[in-house]
ROVEXDREN-169921 format. One record per residue (C-alpha): residue number from 1; residue in three letters; chain; x, y, z negated. Coordinates in pm, whole numbers, padded with zeros to 5 digits, always signed. Layout:
N
+------+------+-------+--------+--------+--------+
! resi ! resn ! chain !      X !      Y !      Z !
+------+------+-------+--------+--------+--------+
!  NUM !  ALA !     A !      X !      Y !      Z !
...
+------+------+-------+--------+--------+--------+
! end
This chain:
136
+------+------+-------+--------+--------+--------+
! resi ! resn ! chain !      X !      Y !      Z !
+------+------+-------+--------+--------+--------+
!    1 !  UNK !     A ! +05699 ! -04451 ! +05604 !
!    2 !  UNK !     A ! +05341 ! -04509 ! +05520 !
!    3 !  UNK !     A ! +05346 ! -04171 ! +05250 !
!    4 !  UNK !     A ! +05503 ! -03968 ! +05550 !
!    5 !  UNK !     A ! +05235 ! -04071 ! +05734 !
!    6 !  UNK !     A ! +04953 ! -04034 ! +05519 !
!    7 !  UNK !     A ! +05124 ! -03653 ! +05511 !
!    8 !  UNK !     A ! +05128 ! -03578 ! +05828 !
!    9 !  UNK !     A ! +04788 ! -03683 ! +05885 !
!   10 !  UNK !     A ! +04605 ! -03513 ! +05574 !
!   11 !  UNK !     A ! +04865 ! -03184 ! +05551 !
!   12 !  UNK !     A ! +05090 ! -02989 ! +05781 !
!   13 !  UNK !     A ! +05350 ! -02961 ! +05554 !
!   14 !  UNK !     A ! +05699 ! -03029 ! +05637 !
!   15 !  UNK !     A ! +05801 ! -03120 ! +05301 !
!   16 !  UNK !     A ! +05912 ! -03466 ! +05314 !
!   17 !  UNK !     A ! +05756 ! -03729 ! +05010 !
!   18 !  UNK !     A ! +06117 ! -03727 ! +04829 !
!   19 !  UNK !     A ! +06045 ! -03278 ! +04803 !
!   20 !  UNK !     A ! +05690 ! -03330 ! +04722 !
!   21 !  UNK !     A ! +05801 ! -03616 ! +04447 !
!   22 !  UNK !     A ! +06081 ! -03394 ! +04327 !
!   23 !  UNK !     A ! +05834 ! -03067 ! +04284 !
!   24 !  UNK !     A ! +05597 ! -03308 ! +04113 !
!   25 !  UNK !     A ! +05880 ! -03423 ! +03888 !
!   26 !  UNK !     A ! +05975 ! -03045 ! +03845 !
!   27 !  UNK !     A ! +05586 ! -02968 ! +03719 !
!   28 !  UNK !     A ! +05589 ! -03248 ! +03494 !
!   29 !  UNK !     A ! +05871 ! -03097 ! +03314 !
!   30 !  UNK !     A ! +05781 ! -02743 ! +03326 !
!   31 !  UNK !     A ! +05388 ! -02869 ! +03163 !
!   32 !  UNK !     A ! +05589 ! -03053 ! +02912 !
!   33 !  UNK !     A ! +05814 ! -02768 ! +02832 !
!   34 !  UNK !     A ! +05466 ! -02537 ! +02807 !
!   35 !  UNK !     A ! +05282 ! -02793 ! +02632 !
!   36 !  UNK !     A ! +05584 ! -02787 ! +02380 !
!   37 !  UNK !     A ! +05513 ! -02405 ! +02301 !
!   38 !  UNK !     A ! +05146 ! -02457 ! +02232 !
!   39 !  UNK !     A ! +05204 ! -02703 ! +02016 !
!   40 !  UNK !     A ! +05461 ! -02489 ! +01821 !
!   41 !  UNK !     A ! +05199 ! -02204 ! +01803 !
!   42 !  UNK !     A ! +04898 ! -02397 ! +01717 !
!   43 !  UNK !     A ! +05167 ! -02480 ! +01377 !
!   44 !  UNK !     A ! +05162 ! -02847 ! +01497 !
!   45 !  UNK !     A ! +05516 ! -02865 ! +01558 !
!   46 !  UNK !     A ! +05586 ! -03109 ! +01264 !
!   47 !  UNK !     A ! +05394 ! -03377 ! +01420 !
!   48 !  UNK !     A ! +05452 ! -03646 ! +01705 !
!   49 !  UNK !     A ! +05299 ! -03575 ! +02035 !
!   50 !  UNK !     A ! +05041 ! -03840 ! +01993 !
!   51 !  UNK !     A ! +04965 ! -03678 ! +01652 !
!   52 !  UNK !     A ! +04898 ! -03365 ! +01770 !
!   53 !  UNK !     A ! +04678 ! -03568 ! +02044 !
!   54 !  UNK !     A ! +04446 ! -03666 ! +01737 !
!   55 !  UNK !     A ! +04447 ! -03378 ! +01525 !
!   56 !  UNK !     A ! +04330 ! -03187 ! +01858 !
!   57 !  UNK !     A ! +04056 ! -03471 ! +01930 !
!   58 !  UNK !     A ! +03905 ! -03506 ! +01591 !
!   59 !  UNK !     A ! +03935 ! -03123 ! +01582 !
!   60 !  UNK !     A ! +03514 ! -03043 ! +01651 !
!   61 !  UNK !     A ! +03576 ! -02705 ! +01749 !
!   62 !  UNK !     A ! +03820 ! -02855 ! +02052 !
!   63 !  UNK !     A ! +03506 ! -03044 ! +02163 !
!   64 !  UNK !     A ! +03251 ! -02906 ! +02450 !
!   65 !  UNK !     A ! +02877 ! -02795 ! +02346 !
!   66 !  UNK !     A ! +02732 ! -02856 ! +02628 !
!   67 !  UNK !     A ! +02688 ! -03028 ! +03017 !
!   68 !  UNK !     A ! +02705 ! -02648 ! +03168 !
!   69 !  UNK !     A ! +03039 ! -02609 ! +02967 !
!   70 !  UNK !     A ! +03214 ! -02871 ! +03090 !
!   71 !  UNK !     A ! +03128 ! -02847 ! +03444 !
!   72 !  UNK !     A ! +03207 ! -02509 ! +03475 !
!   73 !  UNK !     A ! +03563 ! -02589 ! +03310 !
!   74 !  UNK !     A ! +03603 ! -02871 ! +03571 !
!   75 !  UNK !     A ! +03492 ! -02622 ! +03857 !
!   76 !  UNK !     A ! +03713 ! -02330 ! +03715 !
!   77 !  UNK !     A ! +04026 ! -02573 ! +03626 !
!   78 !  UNK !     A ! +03983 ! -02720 ! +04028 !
!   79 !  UNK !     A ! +03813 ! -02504 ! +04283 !
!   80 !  UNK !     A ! +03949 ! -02191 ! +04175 !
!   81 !  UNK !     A ! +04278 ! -02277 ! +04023 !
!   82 !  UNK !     A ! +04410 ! -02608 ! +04185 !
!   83 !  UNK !     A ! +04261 ! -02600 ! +04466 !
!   84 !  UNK !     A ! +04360 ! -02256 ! +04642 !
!   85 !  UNK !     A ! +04701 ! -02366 ! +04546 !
!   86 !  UNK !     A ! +04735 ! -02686 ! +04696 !
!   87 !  UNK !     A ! +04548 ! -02490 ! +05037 !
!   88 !  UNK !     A ! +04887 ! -02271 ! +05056 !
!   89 !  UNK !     A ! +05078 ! -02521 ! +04954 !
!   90 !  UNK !     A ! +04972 ! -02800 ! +05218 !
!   91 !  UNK !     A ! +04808 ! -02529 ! +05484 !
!   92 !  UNK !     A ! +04475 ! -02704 ! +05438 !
!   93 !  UNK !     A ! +04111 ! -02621 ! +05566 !
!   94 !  UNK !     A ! +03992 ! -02348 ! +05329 !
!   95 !  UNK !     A ! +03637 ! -02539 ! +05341 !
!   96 !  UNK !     A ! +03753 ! -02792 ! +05091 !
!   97 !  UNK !     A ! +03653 ! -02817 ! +04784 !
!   98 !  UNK !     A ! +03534 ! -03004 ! +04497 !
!   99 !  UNK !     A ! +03175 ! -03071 ! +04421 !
!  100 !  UNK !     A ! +03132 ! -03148 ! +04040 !
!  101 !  UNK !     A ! +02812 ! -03355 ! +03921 !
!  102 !  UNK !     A ! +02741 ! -03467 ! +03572 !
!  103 !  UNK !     A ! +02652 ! -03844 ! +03537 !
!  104 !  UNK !     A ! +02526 ! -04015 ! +03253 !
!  105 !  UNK !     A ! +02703 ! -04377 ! +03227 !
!  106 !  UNK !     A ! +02819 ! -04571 ! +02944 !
!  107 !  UNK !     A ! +03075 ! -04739 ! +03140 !
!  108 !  UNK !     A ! +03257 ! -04387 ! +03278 !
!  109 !  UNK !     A ! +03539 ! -04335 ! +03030 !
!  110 !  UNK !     A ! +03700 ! -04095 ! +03180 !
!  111 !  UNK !     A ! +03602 ! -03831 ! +03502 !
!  112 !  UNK !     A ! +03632 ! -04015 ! +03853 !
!  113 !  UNK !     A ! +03674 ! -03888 ! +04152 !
!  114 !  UNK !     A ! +03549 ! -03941 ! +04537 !
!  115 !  UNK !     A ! +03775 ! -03853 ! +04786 !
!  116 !  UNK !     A ! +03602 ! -03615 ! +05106 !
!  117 !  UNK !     A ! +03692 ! -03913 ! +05352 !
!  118 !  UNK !     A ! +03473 ! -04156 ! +05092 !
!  119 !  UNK !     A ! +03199 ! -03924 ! +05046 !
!  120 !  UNK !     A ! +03184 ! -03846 ! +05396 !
!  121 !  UNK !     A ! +03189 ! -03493 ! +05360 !
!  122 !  UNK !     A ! +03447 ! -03171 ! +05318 !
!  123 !  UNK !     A ! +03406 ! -03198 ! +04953 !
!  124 !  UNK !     A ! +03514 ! -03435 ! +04740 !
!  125 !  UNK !     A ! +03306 ! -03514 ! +04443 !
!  126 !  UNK !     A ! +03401 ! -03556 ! +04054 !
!  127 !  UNK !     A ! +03202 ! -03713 ! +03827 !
!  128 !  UNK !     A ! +03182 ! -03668 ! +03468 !
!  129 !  UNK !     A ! +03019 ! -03834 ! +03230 !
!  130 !  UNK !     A ! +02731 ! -03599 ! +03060 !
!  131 !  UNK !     A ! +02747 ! -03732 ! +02678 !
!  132 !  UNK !     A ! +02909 ! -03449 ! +02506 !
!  133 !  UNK !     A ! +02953 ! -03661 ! +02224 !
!  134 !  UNK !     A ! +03104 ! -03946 ! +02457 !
!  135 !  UNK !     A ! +03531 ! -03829 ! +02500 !
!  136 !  UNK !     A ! +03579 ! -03426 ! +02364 !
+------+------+-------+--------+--------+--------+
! end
């Protein structure tokens, strides 16, 4: 009840969480199945998943050169792609979007994320940690 409610105040989507769990389960499949064919082209085939994971990350030409590269990524990969799909998808405000700022932390492993509601604003905001040399 709480998830249906949490919909119904964010979206105005009629899917119910069960559909919107089942096309999420349906993507995850679908990625794997794509992610499957890259890794046949890129001739890694012969290795386990978290092999190919390693070869990929130790790979230097797989790493970004730069703080402008990998926020534009992030804002290509969100605002342009994600983002106008989940807008269709859940009818949402086409103001939305997400800011990206670079930040430089030793303790950020990964990218984090502020929600709109948290940042008090229509944007959300991800951070990402600005050491290039930190996680390719």
């Amino acid at each position: 009840e709480y998830y249906k409610a949490c919909l119904s105040f964010y979206t105005d989507t009629q899917l119910t969480p069960k559909q919107i769990h089942q096309y999420g389960a349906n993507e995850v499949q679908r990625i794997e199945k794509e992610m499957l064919k890259t890794i046949e082209i890129i001739g890694l085939s012969n290795k386990s998943f978290s092999e190919v994971i390693e070869t990929l990350r130790n790979d230097p030409d797989q790493n970004f050169r730069s703080q402008m590269q990998i926020k534009k990524m992030f804002d290509k990969t969100i605002n342009k792609s994600i983002l106008p799909y989940i807008k269709k998808l859940f009818n949402l405000a086409s103001s939305l979007n997400v800011s990206i700022e670079a930040i430089n932390h030793p303790s950020l492993l990964k990218e984090t994320y502020r929600s709109s509601i948290a940042a008090e604003t229509h944007s959300g905001i991800l951070y990402f940690n600005s050491d290039i040399h930190h996680s390719p």
